[in-house]
N, C-alpha and C positions, 0 to 999 in steps of 0.2 A: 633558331631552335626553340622550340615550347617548354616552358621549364617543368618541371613533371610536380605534381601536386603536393602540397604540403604531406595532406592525408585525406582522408577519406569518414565523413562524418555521417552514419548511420540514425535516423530518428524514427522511431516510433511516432503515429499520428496522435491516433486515442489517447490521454492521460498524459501526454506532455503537450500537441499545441492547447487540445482543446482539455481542461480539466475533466477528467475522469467520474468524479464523483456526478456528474451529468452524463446520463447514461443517457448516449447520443441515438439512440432508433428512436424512443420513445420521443424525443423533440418532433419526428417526423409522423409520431402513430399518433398523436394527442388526439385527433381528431376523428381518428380510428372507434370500430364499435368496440365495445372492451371485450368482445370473445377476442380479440387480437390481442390484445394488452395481455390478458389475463394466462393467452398460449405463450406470448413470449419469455413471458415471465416467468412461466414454467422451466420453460428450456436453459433459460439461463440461469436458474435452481440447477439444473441438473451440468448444466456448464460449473459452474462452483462446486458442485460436488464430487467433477471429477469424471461423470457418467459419459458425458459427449466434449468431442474438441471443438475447438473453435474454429477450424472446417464446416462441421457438421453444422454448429449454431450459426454459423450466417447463411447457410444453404437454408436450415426450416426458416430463418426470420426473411427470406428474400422473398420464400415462398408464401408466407404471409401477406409480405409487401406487393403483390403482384397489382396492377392496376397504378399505382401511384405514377406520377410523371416523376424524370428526372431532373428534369427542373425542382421541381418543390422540396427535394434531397439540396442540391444546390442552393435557394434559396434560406431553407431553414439552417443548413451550416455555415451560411455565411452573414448571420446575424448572431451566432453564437461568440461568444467575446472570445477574443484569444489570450493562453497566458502572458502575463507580461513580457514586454524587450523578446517578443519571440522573433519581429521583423530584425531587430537590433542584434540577435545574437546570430541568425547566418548569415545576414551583413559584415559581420564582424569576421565569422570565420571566412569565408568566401574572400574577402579582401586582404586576408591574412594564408590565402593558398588553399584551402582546406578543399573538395569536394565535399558539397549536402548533401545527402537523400533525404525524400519523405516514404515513409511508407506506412501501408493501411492494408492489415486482410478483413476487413470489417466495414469499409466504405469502397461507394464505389469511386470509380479510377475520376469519373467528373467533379466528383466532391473535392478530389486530393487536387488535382488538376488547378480545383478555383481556390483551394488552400494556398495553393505554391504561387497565386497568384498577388496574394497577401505578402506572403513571407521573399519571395522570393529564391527559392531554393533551386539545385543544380538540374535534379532528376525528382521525379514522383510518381510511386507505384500504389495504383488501389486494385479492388475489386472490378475485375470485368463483368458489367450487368448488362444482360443479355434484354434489347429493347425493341417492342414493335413499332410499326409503320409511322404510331402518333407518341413516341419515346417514353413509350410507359413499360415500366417493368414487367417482365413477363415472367415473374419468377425465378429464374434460371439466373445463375451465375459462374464464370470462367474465369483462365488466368493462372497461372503459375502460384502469387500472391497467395490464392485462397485455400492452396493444400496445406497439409498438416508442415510440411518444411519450406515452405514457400519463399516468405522472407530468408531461412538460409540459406536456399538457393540462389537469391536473387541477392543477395550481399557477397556468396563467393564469386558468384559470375562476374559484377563489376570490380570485384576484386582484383582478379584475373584480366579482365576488358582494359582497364585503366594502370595496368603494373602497380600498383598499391600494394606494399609488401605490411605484412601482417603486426610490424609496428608505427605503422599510421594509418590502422584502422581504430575508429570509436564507435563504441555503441548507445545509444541514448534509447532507453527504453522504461516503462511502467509496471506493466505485467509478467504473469507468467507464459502470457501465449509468448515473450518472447523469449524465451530459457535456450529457444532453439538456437537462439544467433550465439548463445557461448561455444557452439562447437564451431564457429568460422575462429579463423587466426585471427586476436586481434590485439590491442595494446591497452584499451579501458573499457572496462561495461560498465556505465553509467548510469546508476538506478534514477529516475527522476518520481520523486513523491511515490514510492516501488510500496506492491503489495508486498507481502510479510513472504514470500519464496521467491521475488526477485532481488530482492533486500538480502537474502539471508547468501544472496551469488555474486552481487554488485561486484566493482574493485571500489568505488565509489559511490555512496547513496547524495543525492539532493533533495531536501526538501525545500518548498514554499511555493508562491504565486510568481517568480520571477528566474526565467529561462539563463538569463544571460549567464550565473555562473558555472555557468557550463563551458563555455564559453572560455575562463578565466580557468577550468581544470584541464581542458583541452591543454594550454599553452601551458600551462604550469604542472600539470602531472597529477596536482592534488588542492586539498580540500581547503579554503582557506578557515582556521578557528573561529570562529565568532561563537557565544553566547549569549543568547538572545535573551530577552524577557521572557518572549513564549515559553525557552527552552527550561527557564527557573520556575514560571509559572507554573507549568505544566507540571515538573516534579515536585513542585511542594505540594500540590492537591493529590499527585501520586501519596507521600506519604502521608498526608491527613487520613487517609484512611485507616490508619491502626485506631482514630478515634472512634470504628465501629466496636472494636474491642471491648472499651473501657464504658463504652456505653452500655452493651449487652451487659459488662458484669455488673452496673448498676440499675438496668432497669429489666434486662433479660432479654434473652433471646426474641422472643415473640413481637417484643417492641422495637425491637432493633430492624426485624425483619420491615414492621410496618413504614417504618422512616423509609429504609431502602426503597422500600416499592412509592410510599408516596413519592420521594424525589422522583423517583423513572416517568411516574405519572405525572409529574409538574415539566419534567426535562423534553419531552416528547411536543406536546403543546405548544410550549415554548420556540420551540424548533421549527416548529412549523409556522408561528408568525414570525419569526425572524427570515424565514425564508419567503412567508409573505409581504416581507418590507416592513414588517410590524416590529418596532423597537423594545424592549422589555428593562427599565431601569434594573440597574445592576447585573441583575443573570444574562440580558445580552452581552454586556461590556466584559465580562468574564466568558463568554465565552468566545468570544472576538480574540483575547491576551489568548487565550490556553489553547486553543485550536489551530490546527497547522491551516495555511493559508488554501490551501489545495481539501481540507474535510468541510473550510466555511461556504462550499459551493453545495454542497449536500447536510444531510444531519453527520455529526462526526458520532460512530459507532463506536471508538473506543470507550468512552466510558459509560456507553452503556454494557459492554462487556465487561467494564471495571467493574458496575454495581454487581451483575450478575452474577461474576463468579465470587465476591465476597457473600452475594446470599445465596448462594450454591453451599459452599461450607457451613453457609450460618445454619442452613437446613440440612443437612446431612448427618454435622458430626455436634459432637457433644462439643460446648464452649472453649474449652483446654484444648481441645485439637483442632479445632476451627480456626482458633486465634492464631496457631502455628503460620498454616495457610494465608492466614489475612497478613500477618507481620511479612513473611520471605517476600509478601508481592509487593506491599509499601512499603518497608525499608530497604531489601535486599536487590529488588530488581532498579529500585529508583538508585541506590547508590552503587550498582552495576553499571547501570546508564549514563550516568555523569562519570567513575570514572572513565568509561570509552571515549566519552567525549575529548576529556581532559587530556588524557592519553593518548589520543588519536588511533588506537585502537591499535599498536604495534605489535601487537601477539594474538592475531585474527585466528581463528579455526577454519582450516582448510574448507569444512560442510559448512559452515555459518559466520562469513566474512561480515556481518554486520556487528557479531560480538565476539569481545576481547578474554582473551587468561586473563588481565589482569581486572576488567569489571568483576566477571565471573566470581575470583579468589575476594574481592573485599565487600560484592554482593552476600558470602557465604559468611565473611567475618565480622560482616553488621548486624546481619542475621540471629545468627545465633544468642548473644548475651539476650535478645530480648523474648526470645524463645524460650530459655532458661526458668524466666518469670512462670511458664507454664506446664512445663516436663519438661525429664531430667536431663540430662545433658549431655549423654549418650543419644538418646532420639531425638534431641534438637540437633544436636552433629549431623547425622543420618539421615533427618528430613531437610535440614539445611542443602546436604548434600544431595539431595534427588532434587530441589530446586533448584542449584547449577547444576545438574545435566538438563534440566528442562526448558532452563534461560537461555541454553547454549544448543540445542538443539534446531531445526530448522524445521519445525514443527507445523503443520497446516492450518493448528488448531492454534486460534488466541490466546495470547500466553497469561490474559487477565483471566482466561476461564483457565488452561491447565497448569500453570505454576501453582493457583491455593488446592485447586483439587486433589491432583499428584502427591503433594506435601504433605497436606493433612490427611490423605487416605493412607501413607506412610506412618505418618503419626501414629493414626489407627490401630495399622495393623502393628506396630512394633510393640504400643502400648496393650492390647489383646490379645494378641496372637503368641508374643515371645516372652520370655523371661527378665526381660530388661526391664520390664514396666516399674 
């Protein structure tokens, strides 16, 4: 008798085998005239904004692609590196019972087909591209996969096909094209390096360059603590930034502004030879510690949405209310985040399982005394507190642009508008 499967392990292709921050068509369009670069790009502006699903974005980019052989799809993914221990992690599960899937609504089924040839995995579903006489894409694309609910159909079906009952299913996913698979029954959804609304649904977030604990949350249910270097790193450059503060009130606003932009302007350059292979004494090795293993495959955007939303305030609002804004997001949010960590986050919010009541509550109590230094202590309360609903929110928008915005526009308005000033 066959013994019925441990469980049943669901993967996401884009952003867990292959890192995300490499935004995989363009490998294949490099060569392309840039009226194609330049349409794709568009669309997938408009993909992020929300305007078109990611349905519709691989139908215009396939149409684009028309002419290309599927070989050359094939060949260019399969000289892109793969995440770490990605062969070693469904080896693992696989010999340990589990059913793997791969899945892709974004490549086609040949690409997943020679992925799984790598990894080894049970089942793989791509995109079906629709190919002429001499296997060159002909624009058209089919396939269950490629509808707006596609992967959740094709996860309950094997569901069902395989008796897999809905506590030994796992989800291993990146984006939010995958929000769909939370409506199958399942036992973990597994954010891997998750943009900021697959993160905010997870049961579980991973970050870094290295698949296999996944692997080790499968079997064990949860996360193991580790804190890392990067993770200290990364929050103490979080709160240095209240030294834009202290600088404007010494040298003023204007000069403060100027610093900001030139670092953006030194950080951007920089970025770009290190992704040339081009080393940069000190600024690269700092940003090597502070950058998650999975943003060093790309530029990491976060802080540059850190500088901007600090000079977003710095230009808006008068210094006293700026400073509000600058403080909640370097003291409040950084000592929101460690304690999650600490805590492991046992008082989730049902809409934003990534943050905790209890970061939230000492995010708001760190907050404040140094708020106090700047208005009274009624509107530090108040702005404090529209920064934990903002931290705690599962918000689309960067919480480095809308935590000092929100904050300090509260400031604003309570110090102008009300009687509390």
């Amino acid at each position: 008798m066959e013994k019925p499967p441990q469980g049943l392990v669901f993967f996401d292709v884009e952003g867990v085998f292959f890192p995300r921050k490499r935004f995989l068509l363009f490998a294949v369009t490099k060569n392309f005239p840039k009226t194609v670069l330049i349409k794709l790009s568009f669309y997938i502006l408009l993909y992020w904004l929300r305007i078109i699903d990611t349905g519709k974005l691989a139908s215009i980019a396939y149409r684009n692609l028309k002419g290309v052989t599927i070989q050359l799809f094939i060949d260019t993914y399969s000289k892109l590196p793969l995440i770490k221990r990605a062969e070693k992690t469904i080896s693992d599960l696989r010999s340990h019972g589990y059913i793997t899937v791969l899945s892709s609504s974004g490549l086609p089924q040949e690409v997943v087909d020679a992925l799984n040839a790598r990894v080894g995995a049970d089942l793989a579903f791509g995109v079906r591209v629709q190919l002429d006489a001499e296997n060159k894409l002909t624009g058209r694309i089919e396939g269950e996969i490629a509808g707006k609910k596609g992967k959740l159909e094709i996860l309950e079906s094997l569901s069902r096909e395989l008796e897999v009952s809905a506590d030994k299913v796992y989800i291993v996913a990146d984006d939010r094209n995958n929000l769909q698979l939370l409506k199958a029954p399942h036992k973990l959804f597994i954010g891997f390096n998750p943009d900021a609304e697959l993160k905010a649904k997870s049961d579980i977030n991973v970050t870094g360059d290295n698949l296999h604990p996944v692997f080790d949350i499968i079997r064990t249910g949860k996360k193991s603590k580790i804190f890392s270097k990067w993770f200290f790193v990364r929050k103490l450059i979080h709160i240095s930034g209240i030294a834009t503060i202290f600088f404007a009130s010494l040298f003023g606003i204007l000069a403060t502004q100027l610093v900001i932009l030139l670092i953006l302007s030194f950080y951007l350059p920089c970025e770009y030879l290190r992704l040339s292979g081009k080393r940069l004494p000190v600024v690269t090795s700092i940003i090597q510690i502070a950058a998650t293993s999975e943003e060093l495959w790309g530029i990491p955007l976060n802080p540059l949405w850190y500088a901007l939303g600090i000079l977003l305030v710095l230009t808006i609002f008068p210094l006293h209310i700026a400073a509000v804004g600058v403080l909640t997001l370097c003291i409040g949010d950084s000592i929101a985040g460690i304690t999650g960590e600490m805590l492991e986050r046992k008082h989730r919010y049902p809409f934003s399982r990534a943050k905790s009541v209890e970061g939230t509550i000492l995010g708001l109590l760190s907050a404040v005394p140094l708020c106090l230094l700047f208005v009274n202590p009624f509107i530090g309360l108040i702005a404090c507190t529209v920064r934990m609903i903002f931290e705690a929110l599962p918000l689309p928008a960067n919480d480095n642009l809308s935590i000092p915005f929100f904050t300090s526009l509260t400031a604003f308005l309570l110090t102008n508008y009300f009687i509390f000033a």
